[in-house]
Backbone as CSV, one residue per row, in Angstrom:
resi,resn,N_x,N_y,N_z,CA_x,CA_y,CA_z,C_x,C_y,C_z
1,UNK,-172.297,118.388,118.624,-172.563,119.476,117.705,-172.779,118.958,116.300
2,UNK,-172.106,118.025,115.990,-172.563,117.288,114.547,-173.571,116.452,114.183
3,UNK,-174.111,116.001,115.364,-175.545,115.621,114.774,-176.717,116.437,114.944
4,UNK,-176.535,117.587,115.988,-177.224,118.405,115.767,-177.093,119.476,113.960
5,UNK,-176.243,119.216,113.768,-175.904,120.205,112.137,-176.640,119.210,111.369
6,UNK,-176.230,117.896,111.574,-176.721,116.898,110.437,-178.586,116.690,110.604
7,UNK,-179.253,116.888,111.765,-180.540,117.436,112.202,-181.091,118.283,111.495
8,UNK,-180.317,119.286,111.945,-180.470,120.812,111.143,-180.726,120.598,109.453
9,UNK,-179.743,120.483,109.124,-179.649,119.833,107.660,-180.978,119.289,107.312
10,UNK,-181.235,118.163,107.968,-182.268,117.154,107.370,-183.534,117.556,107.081
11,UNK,-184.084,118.279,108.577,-184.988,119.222,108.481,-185.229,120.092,107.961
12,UNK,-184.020,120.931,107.291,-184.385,122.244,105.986,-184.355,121.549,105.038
13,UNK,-183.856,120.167,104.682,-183.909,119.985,103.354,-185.512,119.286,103.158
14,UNK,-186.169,118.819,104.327,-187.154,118.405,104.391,-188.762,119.382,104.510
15,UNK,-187.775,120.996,104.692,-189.160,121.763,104.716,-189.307,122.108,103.450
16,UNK,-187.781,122.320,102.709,-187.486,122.920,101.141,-188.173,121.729,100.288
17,UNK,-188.684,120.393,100.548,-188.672,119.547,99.313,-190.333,119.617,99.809
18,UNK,-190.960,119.768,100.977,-192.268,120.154,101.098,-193.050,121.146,101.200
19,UNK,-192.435,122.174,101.231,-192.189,123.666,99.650,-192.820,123.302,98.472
20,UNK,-191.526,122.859,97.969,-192.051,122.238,96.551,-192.734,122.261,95.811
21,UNK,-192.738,121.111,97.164,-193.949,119.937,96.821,-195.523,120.830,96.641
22,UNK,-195.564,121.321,97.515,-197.158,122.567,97.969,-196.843,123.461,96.936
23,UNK,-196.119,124.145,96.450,-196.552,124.688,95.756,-196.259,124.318,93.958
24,UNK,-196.029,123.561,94.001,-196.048,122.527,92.527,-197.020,121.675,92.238
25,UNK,-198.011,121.309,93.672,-199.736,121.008,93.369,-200.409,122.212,92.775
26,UNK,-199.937,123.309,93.108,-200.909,124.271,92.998,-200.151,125.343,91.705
27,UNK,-199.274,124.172,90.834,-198.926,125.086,89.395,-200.404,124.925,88.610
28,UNK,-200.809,124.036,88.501,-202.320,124.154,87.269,-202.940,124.886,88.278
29,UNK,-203.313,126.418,87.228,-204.755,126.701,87.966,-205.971,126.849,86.882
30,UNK,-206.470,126.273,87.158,-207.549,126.232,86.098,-208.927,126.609,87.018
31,UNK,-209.562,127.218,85.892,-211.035,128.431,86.212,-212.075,128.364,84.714
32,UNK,-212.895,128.545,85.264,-214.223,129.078,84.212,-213.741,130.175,83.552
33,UNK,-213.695,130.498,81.842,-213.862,131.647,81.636,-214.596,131.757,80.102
34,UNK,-215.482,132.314,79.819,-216.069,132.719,79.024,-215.720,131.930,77.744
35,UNK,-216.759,131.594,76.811,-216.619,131.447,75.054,-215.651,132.304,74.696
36,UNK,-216.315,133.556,74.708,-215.767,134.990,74.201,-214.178,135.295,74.766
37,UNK,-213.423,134.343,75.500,-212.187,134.384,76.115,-211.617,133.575,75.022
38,UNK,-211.579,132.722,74.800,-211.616,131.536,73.782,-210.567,132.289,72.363
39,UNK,-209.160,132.053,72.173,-208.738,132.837,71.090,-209.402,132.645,70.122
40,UNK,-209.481,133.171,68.886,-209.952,133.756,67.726,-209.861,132.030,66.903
41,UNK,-208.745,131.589,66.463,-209.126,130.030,66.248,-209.570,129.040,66.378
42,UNK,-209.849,129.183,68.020,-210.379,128.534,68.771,-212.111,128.395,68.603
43,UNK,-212.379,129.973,68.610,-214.142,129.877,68.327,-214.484,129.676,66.986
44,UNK,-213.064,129.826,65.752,-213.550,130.258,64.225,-213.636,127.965,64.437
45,UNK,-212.918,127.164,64.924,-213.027,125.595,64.774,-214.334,124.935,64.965
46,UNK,-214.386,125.875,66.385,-215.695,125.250,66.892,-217.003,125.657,65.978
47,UNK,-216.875,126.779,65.006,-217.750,127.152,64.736,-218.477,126.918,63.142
48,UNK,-217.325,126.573,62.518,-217.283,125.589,61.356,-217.154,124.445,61.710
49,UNK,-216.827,123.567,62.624,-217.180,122.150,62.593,-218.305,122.105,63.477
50,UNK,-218.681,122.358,64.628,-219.698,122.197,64.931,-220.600,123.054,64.884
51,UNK,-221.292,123.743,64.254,-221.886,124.855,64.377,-223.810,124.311,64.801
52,UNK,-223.839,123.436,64.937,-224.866,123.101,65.556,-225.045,122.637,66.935
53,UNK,-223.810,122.960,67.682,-223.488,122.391,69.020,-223.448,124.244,69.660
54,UNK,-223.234,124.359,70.732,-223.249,125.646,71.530,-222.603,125.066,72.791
55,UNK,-220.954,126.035,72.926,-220.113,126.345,73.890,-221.074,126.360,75.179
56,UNK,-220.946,125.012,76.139,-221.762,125.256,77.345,-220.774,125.338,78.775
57,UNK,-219.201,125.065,78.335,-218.037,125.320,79.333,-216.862,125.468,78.960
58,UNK,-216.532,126.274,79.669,-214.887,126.552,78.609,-213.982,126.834,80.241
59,UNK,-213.391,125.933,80.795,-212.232,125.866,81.164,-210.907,126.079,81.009
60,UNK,-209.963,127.250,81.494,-208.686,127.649,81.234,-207.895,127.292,82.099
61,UNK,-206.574,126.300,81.613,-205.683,125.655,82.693,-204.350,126.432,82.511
62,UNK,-204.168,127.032,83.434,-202.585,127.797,83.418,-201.601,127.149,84.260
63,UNK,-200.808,126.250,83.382,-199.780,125.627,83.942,-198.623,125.965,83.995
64,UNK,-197.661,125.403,84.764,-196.483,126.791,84.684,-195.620,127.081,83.242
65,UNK,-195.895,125.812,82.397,-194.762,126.589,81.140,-196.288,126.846,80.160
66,UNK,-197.219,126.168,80.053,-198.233,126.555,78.910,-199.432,126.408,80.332
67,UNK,-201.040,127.263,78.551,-202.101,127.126,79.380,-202.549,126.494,77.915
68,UNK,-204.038,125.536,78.385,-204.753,125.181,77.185,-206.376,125.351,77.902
69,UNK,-206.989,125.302,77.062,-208.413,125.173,77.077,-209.407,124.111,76.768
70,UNK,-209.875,124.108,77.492,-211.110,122.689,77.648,-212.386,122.877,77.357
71,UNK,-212.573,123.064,75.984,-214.015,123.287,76.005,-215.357,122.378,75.552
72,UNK,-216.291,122.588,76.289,-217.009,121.583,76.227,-218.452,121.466,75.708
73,UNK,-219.273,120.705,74.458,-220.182,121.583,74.017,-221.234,121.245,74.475
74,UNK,-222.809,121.247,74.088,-223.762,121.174,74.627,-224.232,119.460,74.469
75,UNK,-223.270,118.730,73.189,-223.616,117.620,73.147,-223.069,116.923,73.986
76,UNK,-221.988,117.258,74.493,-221.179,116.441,75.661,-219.653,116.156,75.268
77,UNK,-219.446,116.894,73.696,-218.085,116.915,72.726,-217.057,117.898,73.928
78,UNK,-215.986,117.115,73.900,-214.879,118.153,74.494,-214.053,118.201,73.449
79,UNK,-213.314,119.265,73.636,-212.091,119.759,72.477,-210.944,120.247,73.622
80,UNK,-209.993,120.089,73.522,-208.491,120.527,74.141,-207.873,121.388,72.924
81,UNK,-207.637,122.742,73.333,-207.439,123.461,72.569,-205.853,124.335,73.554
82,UNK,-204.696,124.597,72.657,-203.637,125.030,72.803,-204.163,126.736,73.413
83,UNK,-203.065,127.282,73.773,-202.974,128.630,74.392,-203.517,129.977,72.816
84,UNK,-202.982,128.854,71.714,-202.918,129.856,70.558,-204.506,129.561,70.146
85,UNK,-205.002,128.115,70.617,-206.506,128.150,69.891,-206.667,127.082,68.664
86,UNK,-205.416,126.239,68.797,-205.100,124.853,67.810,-205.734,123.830,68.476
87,UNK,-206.249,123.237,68.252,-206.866,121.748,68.454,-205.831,120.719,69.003
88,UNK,-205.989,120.435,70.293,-204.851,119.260,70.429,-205.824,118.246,70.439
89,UNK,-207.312,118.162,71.095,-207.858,116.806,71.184,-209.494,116.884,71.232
90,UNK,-209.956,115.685,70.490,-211.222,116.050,70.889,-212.036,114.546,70.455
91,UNK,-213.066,115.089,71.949,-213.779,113.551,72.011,-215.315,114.032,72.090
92,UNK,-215.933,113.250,71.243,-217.161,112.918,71.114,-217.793,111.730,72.421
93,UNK,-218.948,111.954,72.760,-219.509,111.204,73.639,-220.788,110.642,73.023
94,UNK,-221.061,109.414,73.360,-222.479,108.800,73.143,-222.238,107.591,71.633
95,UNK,-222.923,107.881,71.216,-222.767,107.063,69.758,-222.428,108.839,68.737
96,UNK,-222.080,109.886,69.310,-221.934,110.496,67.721,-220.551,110.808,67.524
97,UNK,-220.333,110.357,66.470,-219.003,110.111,65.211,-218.126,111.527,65.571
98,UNK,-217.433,111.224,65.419,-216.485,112.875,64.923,-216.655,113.332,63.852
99,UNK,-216.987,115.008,63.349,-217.202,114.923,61.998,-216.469,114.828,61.236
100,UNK,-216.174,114.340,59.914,-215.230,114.585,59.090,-214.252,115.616,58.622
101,UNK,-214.992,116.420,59.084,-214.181,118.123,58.586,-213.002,118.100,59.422
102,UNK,-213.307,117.592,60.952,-211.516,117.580,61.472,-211.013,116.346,61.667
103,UNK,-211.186,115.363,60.418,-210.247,114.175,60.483,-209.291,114.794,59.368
104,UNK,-207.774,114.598,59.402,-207.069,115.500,58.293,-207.392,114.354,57.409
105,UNK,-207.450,114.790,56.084,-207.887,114.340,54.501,-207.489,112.814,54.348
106,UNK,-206.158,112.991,54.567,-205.158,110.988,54.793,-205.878,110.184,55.449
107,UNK,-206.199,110.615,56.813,-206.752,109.940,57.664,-208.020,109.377,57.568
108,UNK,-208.359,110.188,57.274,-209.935,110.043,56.935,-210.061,108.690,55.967
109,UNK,-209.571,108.955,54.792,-209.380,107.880,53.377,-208.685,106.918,53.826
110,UNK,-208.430,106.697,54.922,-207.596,105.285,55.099,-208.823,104.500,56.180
111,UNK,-209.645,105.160,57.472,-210.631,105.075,58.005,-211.703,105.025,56.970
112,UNK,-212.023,105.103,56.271,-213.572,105.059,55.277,-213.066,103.731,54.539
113,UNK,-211.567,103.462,54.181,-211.252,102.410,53.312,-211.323,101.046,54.024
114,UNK,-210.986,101.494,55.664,-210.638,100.198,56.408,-211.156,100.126,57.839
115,UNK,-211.994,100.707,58.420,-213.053,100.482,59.031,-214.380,101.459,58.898
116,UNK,-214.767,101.338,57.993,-216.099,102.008,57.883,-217.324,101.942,58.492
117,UNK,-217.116,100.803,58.812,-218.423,100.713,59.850,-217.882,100.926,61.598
118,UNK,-216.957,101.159,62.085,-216.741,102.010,63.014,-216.410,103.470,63.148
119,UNK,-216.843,104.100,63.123,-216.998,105.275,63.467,-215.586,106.180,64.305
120,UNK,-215.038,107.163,64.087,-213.781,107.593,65.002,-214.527,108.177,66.423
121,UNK,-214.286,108.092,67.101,-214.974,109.022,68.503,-214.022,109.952,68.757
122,UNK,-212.590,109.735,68.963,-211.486,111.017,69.248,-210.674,110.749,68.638
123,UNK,-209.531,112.037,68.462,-208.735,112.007,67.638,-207.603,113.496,68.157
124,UNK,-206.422,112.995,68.753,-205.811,113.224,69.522,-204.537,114.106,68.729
125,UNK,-204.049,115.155,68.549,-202.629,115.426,68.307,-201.726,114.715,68.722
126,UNK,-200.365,114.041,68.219,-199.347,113.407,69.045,-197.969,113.763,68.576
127,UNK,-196.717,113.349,69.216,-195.670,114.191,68.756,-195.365,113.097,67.124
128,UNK,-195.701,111.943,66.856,-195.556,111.419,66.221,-196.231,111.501,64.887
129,UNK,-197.471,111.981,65.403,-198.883,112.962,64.125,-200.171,112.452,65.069
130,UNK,-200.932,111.487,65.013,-202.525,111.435,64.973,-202.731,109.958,65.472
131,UNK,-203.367,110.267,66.621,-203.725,109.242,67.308,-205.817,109.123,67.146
132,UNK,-205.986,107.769,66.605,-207.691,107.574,66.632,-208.287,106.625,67.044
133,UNK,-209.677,107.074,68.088,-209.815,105.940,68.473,-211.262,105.562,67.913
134,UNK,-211.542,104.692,67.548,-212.742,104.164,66.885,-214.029,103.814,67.786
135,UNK,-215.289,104.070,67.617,-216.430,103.027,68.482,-216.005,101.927,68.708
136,UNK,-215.685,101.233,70.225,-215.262,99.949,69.829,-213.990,99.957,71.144
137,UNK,-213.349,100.779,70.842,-212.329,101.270,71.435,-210.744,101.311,70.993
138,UNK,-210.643,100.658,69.280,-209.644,100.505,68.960,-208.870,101.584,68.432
139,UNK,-207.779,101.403,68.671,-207.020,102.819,68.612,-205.961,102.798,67.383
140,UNK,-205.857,103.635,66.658,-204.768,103.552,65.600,-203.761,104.818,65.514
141,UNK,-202.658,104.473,65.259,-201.559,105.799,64.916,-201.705,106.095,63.908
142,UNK,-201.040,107.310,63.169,-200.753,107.975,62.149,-199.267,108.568,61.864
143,UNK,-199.313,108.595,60.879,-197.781,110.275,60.990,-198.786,111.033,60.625
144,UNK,-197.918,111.932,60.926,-197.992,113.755,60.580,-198.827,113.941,59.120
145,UNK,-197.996,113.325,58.341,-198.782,113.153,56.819,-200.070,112.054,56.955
146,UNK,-200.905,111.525,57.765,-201.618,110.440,57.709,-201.167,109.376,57.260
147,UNK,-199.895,108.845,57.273,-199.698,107.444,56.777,-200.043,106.689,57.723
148,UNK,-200.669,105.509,57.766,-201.073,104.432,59.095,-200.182,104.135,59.353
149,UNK,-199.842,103.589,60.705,-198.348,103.715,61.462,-198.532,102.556,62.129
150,UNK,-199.613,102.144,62.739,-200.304,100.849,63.871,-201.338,101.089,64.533
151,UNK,-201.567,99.760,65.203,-202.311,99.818,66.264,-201.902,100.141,67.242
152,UNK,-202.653,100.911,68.415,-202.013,101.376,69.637,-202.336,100.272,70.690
153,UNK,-201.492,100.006,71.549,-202.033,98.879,72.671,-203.010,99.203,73.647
């Protein structure tokens, strides 16, 4: 009778952890949904910094504690944008630069002072401040205030 219990046992704890498991693949659900879905910050960013680009996909990921948005423009620029419509990340593709308008002010003046002839391609939110990565592929930290912090490995 006790290794049948200890059986028993093994096997519910083995259907409960592949439970889980199935349905903790299937916490992100992410779908197509409209520009016009896009919160109010979200389209006012895209629309002062790039306003020569046009929203050609906008992806919504609903994960179980947050959702963010992936939107993607006609040049091939993606932006990662928070549930509220804040900018967490955004990458340029090809040879074109990120524009200046969303490098914050510090950052920028320390990049124009000390690699100017590379160009930023993305430029990442981090819990630490601002992660950038240059044409090239080199990557630099920031704080919060733009002070240069390092190189990233």
């Amino acid at each position: 009778m006790t290794t049948c219990i200890k059986t028993f046992f093994i096997y519910t704890c083995a259907l409960v952890v592949g439970l889980f498991a199935t349905t903790s693949l299937r916490a992100d659900d992410e779908k197509p949904v409209t520009p016009e879905q896009l919160p109010a910050l979200a389209k006012t960013f895209v629309k002062e910094n790039f306003a020569d680009q046009k929203i050609v996909l906008v992806m919504h990921d609903k994960g179980w504690t947050s959702s963010k948005y992936d939107v993607t423009l006609s040049d091939g620029t993606e932006i990662e944008f928070s549930s509220g419509g804040e900018w967490l990340e955004i990458e340029t593709k090809g040879a074109k630069a990120l524009p200046e308008s969303v490098i914050p002010a510090a950052v920028l003046t320390y990049l124009k002072a000390n690699h100017k002839d590379a160009p930023a391609k993305e430029l990442a939110k981090k819990r630490y401040g601002y992660k950038v990565e240059l044409r090239g592929g080199l990557e630099l930290k920031f704080s919060k205030e733009g002070k240069f912090i390092g190189y990233d490995d």
